[in-house]
C-alpha positions in Angstrom: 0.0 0.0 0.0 2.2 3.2 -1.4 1.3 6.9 -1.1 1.8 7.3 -4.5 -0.8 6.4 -7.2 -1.6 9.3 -9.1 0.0 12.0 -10.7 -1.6 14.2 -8.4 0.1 12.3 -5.6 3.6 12.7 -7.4 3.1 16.7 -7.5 1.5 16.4 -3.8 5.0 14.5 -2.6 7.3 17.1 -5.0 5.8 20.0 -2.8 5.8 18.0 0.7 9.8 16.8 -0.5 10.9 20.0 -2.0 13.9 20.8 0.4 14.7 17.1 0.5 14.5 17.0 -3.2 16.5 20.0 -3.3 19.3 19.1 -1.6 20.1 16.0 -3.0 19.6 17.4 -6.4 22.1 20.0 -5.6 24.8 17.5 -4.2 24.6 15.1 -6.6 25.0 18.1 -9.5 28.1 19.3 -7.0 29.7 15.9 -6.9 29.1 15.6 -11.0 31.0 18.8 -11.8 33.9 17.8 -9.0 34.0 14.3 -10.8 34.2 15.7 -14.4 36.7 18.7 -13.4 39.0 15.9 -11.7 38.8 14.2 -15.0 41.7 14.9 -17.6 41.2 15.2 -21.1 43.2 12.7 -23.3 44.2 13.3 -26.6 45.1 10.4 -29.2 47.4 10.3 -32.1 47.8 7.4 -34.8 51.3 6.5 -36.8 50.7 3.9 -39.5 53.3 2.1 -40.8 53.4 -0.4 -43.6 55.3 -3.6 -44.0 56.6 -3.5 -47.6 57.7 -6.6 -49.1 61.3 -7.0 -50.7 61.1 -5.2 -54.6 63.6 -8.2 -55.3 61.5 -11.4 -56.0 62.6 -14.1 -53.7 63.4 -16.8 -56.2 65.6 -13.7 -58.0 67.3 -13.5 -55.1 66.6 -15.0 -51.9 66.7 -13.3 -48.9 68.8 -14.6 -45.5 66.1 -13.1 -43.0 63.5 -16.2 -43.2 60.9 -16.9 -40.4 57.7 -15.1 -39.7 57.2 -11.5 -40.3 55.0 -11.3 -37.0 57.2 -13.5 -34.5 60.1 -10.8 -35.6 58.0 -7.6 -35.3 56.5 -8.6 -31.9 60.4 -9.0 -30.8 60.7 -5.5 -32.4 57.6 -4.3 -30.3 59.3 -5.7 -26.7 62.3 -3.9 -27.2 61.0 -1.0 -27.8 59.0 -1.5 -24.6 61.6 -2.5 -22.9 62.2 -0.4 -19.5 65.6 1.6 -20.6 63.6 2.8 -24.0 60.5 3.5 -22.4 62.8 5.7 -19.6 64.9 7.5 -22.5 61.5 8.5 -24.7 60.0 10.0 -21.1 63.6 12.0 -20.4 63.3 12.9 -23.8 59.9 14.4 -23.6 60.1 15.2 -19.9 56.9 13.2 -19.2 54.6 13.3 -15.6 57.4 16.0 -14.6 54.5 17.6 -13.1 53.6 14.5 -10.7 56.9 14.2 -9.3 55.6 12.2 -6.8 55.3 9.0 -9.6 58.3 6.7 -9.5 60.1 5.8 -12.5 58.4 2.1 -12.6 55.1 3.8 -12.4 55.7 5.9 -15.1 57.1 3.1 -17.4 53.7 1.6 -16.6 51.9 4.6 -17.8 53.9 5.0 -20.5 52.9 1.8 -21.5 49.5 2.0 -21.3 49.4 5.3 -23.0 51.0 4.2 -25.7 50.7 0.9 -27.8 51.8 -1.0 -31.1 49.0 -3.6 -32.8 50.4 -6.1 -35.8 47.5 -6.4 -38.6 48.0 -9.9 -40.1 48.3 -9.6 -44.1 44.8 -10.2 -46.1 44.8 -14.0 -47.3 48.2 -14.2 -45.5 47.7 -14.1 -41.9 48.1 -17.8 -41.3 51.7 -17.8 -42.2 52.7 -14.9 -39.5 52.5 -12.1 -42.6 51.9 -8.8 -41.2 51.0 -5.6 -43.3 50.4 -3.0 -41.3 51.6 -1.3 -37.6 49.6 0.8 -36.1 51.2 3.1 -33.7 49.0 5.1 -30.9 49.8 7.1 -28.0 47.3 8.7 -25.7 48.4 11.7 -24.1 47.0 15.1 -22.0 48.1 17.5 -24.5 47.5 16.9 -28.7 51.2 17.8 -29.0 52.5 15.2 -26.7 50.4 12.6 -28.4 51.7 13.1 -31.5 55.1 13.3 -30.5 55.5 10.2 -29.1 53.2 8.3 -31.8 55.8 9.3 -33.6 59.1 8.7 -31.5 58.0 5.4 -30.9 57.2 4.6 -34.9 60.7 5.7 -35.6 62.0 3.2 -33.3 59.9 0.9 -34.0 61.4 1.9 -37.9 64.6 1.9 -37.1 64.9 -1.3 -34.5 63.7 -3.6 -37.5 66.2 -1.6 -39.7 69.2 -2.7 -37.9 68.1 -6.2 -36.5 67.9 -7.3 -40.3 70.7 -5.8 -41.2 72.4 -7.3 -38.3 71.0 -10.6 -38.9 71.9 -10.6 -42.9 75.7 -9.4 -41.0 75.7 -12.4 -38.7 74.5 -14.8 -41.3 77.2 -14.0 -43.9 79.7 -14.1 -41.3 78.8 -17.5 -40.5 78.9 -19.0 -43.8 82.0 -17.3 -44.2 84.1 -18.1 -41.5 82.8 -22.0 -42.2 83.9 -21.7 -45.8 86.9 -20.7 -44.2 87.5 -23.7 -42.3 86.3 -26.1 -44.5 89.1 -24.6 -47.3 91.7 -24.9 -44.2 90.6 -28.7 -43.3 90.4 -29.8 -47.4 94.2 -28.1 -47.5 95.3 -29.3 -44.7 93.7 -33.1 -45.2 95.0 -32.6 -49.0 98.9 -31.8 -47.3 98.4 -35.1 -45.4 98.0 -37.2 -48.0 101.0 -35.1 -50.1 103.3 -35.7 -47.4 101.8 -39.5 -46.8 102.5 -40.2 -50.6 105.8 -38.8 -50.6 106.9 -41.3 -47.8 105.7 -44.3 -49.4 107.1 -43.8 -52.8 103.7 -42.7 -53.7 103.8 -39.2 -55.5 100.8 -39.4 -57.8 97.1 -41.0 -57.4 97.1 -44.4 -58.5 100.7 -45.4 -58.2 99.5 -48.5 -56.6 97.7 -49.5 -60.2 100.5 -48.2 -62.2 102.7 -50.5 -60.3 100.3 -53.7 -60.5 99.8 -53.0 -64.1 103.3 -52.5 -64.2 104.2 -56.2 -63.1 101.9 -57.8 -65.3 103.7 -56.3 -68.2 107.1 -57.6 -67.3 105.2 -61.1 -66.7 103.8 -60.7 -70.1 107.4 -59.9 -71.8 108.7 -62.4 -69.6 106.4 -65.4 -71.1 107.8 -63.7 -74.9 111.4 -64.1 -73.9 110.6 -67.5 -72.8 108.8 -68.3 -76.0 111.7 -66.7 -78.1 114.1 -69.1 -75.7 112.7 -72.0 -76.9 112.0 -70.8 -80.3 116.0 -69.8 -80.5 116.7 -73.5 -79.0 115.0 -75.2 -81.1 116.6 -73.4 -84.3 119.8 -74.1 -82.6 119.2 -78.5 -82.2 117.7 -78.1 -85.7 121.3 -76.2 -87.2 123.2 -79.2 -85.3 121.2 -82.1 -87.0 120.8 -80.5 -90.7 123.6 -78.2 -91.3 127.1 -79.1 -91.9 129.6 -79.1 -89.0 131.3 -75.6 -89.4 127.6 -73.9 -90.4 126.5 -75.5 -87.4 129.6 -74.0 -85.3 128.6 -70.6 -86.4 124.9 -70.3 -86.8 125.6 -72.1 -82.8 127.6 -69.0 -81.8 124.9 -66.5 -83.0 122.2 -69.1 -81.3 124.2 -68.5 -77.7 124.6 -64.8 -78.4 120.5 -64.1 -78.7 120.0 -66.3 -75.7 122.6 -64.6 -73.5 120.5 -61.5 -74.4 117.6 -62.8 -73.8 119.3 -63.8 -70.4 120.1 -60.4 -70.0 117.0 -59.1 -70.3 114.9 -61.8 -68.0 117.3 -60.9 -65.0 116.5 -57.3 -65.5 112.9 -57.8 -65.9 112.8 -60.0 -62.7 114.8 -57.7 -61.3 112.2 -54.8 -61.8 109.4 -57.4 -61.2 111.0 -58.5 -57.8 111.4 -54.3 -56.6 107.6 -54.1 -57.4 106.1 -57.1 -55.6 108.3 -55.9 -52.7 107.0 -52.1 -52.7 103.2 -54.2 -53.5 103.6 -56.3 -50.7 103.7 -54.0 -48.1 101.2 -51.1 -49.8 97.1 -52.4 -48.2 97.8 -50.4 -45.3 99.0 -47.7 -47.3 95.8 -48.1 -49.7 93.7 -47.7 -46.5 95.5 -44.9 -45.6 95.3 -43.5 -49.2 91.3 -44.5 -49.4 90.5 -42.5 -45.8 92.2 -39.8 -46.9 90.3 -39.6 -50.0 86.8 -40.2 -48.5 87.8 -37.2 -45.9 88.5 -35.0 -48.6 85.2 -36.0 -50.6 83.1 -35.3 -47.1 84.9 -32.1 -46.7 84.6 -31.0 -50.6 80.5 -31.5 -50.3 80.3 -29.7 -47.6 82.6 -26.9 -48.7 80.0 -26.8 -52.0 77.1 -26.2 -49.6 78.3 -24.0 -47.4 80.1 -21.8 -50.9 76.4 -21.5 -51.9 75.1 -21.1 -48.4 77.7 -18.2 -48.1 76.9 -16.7 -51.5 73.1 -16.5 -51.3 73.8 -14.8 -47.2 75.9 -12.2 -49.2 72.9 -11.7 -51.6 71.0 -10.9 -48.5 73.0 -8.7 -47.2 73.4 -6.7 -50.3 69.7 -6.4 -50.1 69.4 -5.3 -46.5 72.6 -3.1 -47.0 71.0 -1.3 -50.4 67.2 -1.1 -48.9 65.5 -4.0 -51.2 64.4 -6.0 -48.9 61.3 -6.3 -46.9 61.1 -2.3 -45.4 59.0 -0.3 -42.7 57.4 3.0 -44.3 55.2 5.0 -42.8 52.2 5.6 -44.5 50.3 7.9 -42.2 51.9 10.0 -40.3 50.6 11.2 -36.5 49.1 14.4 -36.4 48.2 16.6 -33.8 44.3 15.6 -32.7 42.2 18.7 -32.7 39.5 17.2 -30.4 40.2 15.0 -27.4 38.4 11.2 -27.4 37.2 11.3 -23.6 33.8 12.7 -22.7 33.0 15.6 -23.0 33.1 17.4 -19.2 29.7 19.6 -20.4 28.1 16.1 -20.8 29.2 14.8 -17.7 27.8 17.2 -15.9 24.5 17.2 -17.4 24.3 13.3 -17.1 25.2 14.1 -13.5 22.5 16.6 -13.1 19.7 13.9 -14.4 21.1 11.3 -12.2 21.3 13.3 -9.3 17.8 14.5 -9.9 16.1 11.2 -10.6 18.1 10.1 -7.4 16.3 12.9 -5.4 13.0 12.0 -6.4 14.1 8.0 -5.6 15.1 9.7 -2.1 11.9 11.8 -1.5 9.9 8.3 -2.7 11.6 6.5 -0.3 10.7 8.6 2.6 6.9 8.6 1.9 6.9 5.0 1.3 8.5 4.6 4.8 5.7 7.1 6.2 2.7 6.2 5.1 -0.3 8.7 5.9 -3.3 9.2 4.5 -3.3 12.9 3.9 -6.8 13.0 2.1 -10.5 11.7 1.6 -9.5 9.9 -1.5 -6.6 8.5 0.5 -8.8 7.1 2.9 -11.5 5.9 0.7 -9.0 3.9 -1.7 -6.7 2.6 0.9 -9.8 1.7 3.7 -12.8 2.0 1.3 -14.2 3.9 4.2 -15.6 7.3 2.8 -15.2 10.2 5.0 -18.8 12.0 6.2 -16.7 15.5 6.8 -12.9 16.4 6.0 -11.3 19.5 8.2 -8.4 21.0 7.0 -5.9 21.5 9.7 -5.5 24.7 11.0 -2.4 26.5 12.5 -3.2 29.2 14.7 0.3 30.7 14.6 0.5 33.4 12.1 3.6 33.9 9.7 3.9 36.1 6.8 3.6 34.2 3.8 6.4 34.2 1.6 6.2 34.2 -2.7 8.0 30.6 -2.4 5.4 29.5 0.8 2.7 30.7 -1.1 3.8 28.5 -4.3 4.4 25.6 -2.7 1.5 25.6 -0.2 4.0 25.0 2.6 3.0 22.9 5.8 4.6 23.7 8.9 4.5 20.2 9.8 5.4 17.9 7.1 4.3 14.3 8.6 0.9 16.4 9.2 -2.1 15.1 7.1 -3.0 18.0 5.4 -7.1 17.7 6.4 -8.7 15.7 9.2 -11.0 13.1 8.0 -14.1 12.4 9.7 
C-alpha cells in the first residue's frame, strides 16, 4: 500500500519533499562537476606504418632473414617497450614532470599503457605470420605530446627492424664465411696429409699402386715372350746341329748363344724390376687404407665446402639487399598528427548526465521517505486505501500566524510535514 498512485500524488510528494529533493539534487549536480573537473582530457594520435615486401622477388634473389614476419616484429615491439627505452622516450619528452611524486616504474607503466603497437595480419596471408600494417597510438593530455610520441616510438619501431635485419643478414654472412673458411683450411690441410703421406711411401701421384700392379703384369707378359723366343732360339739351334754341316753348325751355334745370352740379360733385369715391385706391393694395403680415408675425408669435406660456398653466397645476396634497402622495409604511411579534439567525454556532458542522475536520485530519495511514512493525507486516501468514505474532511488549522512568503505561497508550505494536510471524519 504506497502513497503514491496518481500523478496528483507525485506533484502532492514534490511540494511535501521539495527541500529534500532539493538538496540532494544540488549535491549530486556538485559531486558531478567535481568528478568531471578531476577528469583529464586525453588526446590520441595514430602513426601507421606499412610492412613492404622486398622489390627483389625471392626466387631472383633469396633473402637470409626467413621466419615469420609477425614472430620478428613482436620481438621489435618488446624492445621497444623494454624499461631503458621507455625511460629514455620519457627523459626525452620530460613526461609526468608535473607529478613528481610517480616513480620511474610507475611511469614506465603509464607510459605503456598510454602508448601501444597492434600487428594487422596480411589479407589471405595471416596464417603464415604475414603482417601488413603497424599501427602506432599514443594517448596523451596534450595533442602535441600525443603526436610526438606516436611518432618517437614509430621511428623506433622503424629503425629497430632496420638494424636487427641488417644485423641478422651481418651475422649470417659471417657465419657461412668463417665456415667456408675452415672447411678450405681442413680440405688443404687433409690434402697436405696425404701429399706428405704419398711422398713417404714412394707414392707421388694418385694411382701409383695400379700403375705399379699394371706394371708387373707387363714384365710377366714380356717375360712369357722371352721365354717363347728361348725356346724358339733352341730349337733353331738342335735343328742347325742335326741339318747343317759341322762348321755352319759351329757358327749359326755361336749367334744361337749370343740371342740367348741377351735374352738372359733381359729376363734378369725384368725379374729384377718385377721383384722391386712385388716388394713395394707387398707391403702397400695399409698404405691403400691410408690412401682411401684420406680420400673419403676429402670428398666429405669438398660437399660440404660446395654447400656452405652456396650457403655463403646466397647470405651475401641478402646482405646486399638489406645493406641497399631491397628488402622487406618499414614506411610509414600515415603520419601522426596533432588531434584537434580530445576522445574522452566531454566534461559539459558529464555534468549534465550528473545533473539527471542526481535528480532522478532525489525524487528515488523523496519516494523513499513517503513510502516509509505512510499517511493518509486526504478523503480519496482514505476511501482507496480503507474503502471507508469520509462524512466530513477538516483541513488542519495552524493558529500561529507567519507572513507568507512568494516561495510559501507556491508551494502551499505545511509547517509540519508528517501532518495530514485535512482531518478526516
Amino acid at each position: 500500500m504506497g502513497p503514491v498512485h496518481s500523478l496528483a500524488d507525485v506533484l502532492d510528494m514534490v511540494r511535501r519533499r521539495a527541500w529534500v529533493i532539493l538538496l540532494v539534487a544540488i549535491l549530486g549536480c556538485a559531486i558531478s562537476v567535481l568528478f568531471a573537473l578531476a577528469q583529464r582530457h586525453l588526446y590520441r594520435a595514430t602513426e601507421v606504418i606499412q610492412v613492404v615486401q622486398p622489390k627483389v622477388a625471392g626466387e631472383l634473389a633469396r633473402s637470409t632473414i626467413e621466419g615469420s614476419a609477425a614472430r620478428r616484429l613482436e620481438s621489435i615491439e618488446q624492445r621497444v617497450m623494454a624499461r631503458d627505452s621507455v625511460l629514455e622516450v620519457i627523459a626525452l619528452f620530460d613526461l609526468y614532470s608535473d607529478v613528481p611524486a610517480m616513480t620511474p616504474s610507475e611511469r614506465v607503466d603509464a607510459l605503456r599503457e598510454a602508448a601501444t603497437i597492434r600487428l594487422t595480419a596480411a589479407a589471405g596471408n595471416g596464417h603464415d605470420g604475414s603482417v601488413s600494417i603497424l599501427t602506432v597510438t599514443a594517448e596523451m593530455p596534450t595533442p602535441e605530446q600525443a603526436r610526438q610520441i606516436a611518432h618517437e616510438f614509430a621511428r623506433r619501431t622503424i629503425r629497430l627492424s632496420r638494424e636487427s635485419r641488417l644485423e641478422k643478414a651481418r651475422e649470417t654472412l659471417a657465419f657461412f664465411a668463417a665456415r667456408e673458411d675452415t672447411l678450405r683450411q681442413q680440405v688443404e690441410r687433409i690434402e697436405d696429409e696425404m701429399t706428405a703421406y704419398r711422398r713417404a711411401n714412394d707414392l707421388a701421384m694418385p694411382g701409383t699402386l695400379d700403375f705399379r700392379r699394371d706394371e708387373v703384369a707387363g714384365i710377366n707378359q714380356e717375360l712369357l715372350t722371352i721365354a717363347r723366343e728361348r725356346i724358339r732360339i733352341e730349337r733353331a739351334a738342335e735343328q742347325a746341329r742335326q741339318t747343317e754341316r759341322q762348321a755352319t753348325a759351329d757358327r749359326m751355334q755361336a749367334d744361337f748363344n749370343a740371342q740367348l745370352a741377351t735374352l738372359d740379360a733381359q729376363v734378369r733385369l725384368l725379374e729384377g724390376r718385377k721383384a722391386e715391385l712385388e716388394s713395394s706391393i707387398e707391403t702397400s694395403p695399409q698404405t691403400e687404407r691410408q690412401i682411401g680415408a684420406f680420400e673419403s675425408q676429402l670428398t666429405g669435406l669438398r660437399a660440404e665446402l660446395e654447400v656452405a660456398s652456396a650457403r655463403r653466397t646466397e647470405a651475401e645476396v641478402g646482405y646486399r639487399l638489406e645493406t641497399q634497402g631491397q628488402g622487406e622495409q618499414l614506411t610509414v604511411i600515415e603520419p601522426a598528427i596533432a588531434p584537434t579534439y580530445p576522445y574522452t567525454p566531454s566534461r559539459k556532458k558529464m555534468v549534465m548526465a550528473g545533473a539527471f542522475a542526481s535528480l532522478l536520485a532525489a525524487l528515488a530519495v523523496a519516494l523513499g521517505l513517503e513510502v516509509l511514512n505512510p499517511v493518509m493525507r486526504t478523503a480519496s486516501h482514505m476511501e482507496r486505501d480503507l474503502g471507508i468514505k469520509p462524512v466530513v474532511s477538516v483541513p488542519r488549522l495552524n493558529p500561529r500566524r507567519y507572513r507568507r512568503g512568494l516561495w510559501a505561497r507556491l508551494w502551499r508550505r505545511s509547517p509540519r510535514r508528517d501532518a495530514p494536510d485535512r482531518a478526516a471524519f
